[in-house]
N, C-alpha and C positions, 0 to 999 in steps of 0.2 A: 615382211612385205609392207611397202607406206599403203597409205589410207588416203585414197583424194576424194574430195568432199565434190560432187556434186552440183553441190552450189555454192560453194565458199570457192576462193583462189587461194589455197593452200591443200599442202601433203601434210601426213601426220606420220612419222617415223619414231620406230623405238630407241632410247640410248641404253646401254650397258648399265647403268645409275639404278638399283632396285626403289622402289617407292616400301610406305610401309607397309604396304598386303603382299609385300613378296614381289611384286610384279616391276617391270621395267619401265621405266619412266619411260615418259614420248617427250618429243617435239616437233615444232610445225616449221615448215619453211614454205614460202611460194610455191605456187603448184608449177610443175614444169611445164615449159612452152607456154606461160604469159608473159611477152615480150611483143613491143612494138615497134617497129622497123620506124626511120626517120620518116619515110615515105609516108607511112600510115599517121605519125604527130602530123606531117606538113598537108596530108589530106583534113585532119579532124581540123586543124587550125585554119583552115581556108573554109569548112562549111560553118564553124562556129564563131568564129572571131573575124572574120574579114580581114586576113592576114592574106597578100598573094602567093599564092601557090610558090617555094623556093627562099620566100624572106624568108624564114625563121632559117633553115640550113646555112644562108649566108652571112646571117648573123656569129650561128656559132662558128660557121670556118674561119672569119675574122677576130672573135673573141679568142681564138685557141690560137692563132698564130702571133697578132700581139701579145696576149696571155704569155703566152711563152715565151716570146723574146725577154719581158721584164724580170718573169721569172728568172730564168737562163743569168740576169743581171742582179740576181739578189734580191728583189722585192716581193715585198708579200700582195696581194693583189685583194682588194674587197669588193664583194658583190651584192645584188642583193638574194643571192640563190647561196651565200656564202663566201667563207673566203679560202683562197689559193696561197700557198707560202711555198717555196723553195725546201726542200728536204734532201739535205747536205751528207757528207761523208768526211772522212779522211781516208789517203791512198795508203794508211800505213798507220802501221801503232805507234803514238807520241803520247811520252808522260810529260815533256815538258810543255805547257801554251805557250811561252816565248819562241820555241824550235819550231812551229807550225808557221810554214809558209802559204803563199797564195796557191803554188803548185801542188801542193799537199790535198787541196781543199775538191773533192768532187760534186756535183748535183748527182743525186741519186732519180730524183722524181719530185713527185707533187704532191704535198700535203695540202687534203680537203675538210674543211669543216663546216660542214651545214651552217646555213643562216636565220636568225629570225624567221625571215619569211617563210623556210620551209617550213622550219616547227609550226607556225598561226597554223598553216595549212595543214599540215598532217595532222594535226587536233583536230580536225574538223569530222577525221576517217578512223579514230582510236576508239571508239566503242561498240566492243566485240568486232573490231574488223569488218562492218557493214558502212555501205553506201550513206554518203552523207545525205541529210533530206533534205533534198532543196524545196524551196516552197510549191505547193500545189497548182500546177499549170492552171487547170479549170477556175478555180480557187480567184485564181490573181484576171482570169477572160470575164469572169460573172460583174467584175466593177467596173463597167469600160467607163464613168466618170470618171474615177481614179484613172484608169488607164489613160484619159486623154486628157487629163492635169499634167501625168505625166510625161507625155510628149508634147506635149508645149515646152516644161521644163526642159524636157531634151534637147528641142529643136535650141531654146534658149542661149542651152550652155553649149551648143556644138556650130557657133555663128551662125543660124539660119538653115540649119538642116540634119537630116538624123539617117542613118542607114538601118537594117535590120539587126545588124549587130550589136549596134549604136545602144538600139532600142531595150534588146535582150540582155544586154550587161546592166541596163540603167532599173529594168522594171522584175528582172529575175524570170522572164519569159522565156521560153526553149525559141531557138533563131526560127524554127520552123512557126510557131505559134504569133513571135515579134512579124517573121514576113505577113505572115497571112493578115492580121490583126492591122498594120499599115496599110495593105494592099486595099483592106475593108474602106477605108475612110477614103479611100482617091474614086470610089463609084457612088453611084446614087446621084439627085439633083442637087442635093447640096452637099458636095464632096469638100472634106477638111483638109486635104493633103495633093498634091500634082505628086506623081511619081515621073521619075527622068533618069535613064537609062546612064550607067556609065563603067563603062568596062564589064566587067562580069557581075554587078551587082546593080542596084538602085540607088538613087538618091531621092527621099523624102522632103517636100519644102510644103508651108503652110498656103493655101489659099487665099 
């Protein structure tokens, strides 16, 4: 019977393979039912990233139907999530390559190969399969001089104004901690920030 850990995201199942004490080697795979529906990416990307609700889905439906066409036309395709090639056949046994015609020739599917950017990333999650440590919330609230060096930088490089998002990608702050932490500075008499409403989010601008 597999073994599901509790608190890891993994099964532990035996293989046939004896180890040296006689016993049956294991291996681990994903725990079953850890899976996230598009729905659930296009939720977490809207509370954390300031993405509207729908981009990211129309993105990929778009990537996949161009994607395809070129493929479908022979090209390899590079991303930054990897690259995409054409994964070809013959409709028939040929020992000669001069005898191979165009009609011979079938796409079977899609050859995928991870890119750069996945590997940076997935380094970040390779030791023992634990949660990457992202810097300490409270940690990074306790220096609000730094904190408000760096939203001035923010507001800098973003022409004049900053979002919560904005904020939480630039200072490593959870979006909940970057809102509240903004929202600080627009109250009081001497308020460092106006906040201004727009669409489903905020906009931040300097006083």
């Amino acid at each position: 019977m597999p073994r599901k850990s509790s608190g890891m995201w993994y099964e532990v199942h035996p293989t046939p393979v004896k180890g040296a004490d006689g016993k049956n080697l294991v291996y681990v795979r994903p725990k079953s039912g850890m899976k996230l529906s598009m729905k659930q990416l296009e939720d977490y990307c809207e509370r954390n990233y300031s993405l509207r609700y729908g981009e990211l889905s129309r993105a990929f439906d778009v990537f996949v139907r161009v994607a395809g066409r070129f493929l479908a036309e022979g090209y390899r395709i590079d991303t930054p999530i990897g690259s995409f090639a054409p994964k070809l056949s013959l409709a028939k046994q040929i020992t000669d390559a001069d005898e191979v015609k165009d009609r011979d020739v079938r796409l079977e599917g899609v050859e995928y190969n991870p890119g750069k950017l996945w590997d940076k990333e997935i380094k970040k999650w390779l030791d023992g399969f634990r949660r990457f440590q992202n810097p300490d919330t409270k940690e990074l609230l306790a220096d609000k001089e730094k904190l408000e060096r760096e939203m001035r930088e923010c507001i800098k490089r973003n022409n004049g104004y900053i979002t919560a998002g904005m904020f939480a990608r630039y200072t490593g702050l959870t979006l909940y901690s970057a809102r509240k932490q903004l929202t600080e500075w627009t109250k009081g008499e001497n308020p460092k920030l106006l906040m201004t409403p727009r669409g489903k989010e905020h906009i931040y601008t300097e006083i």
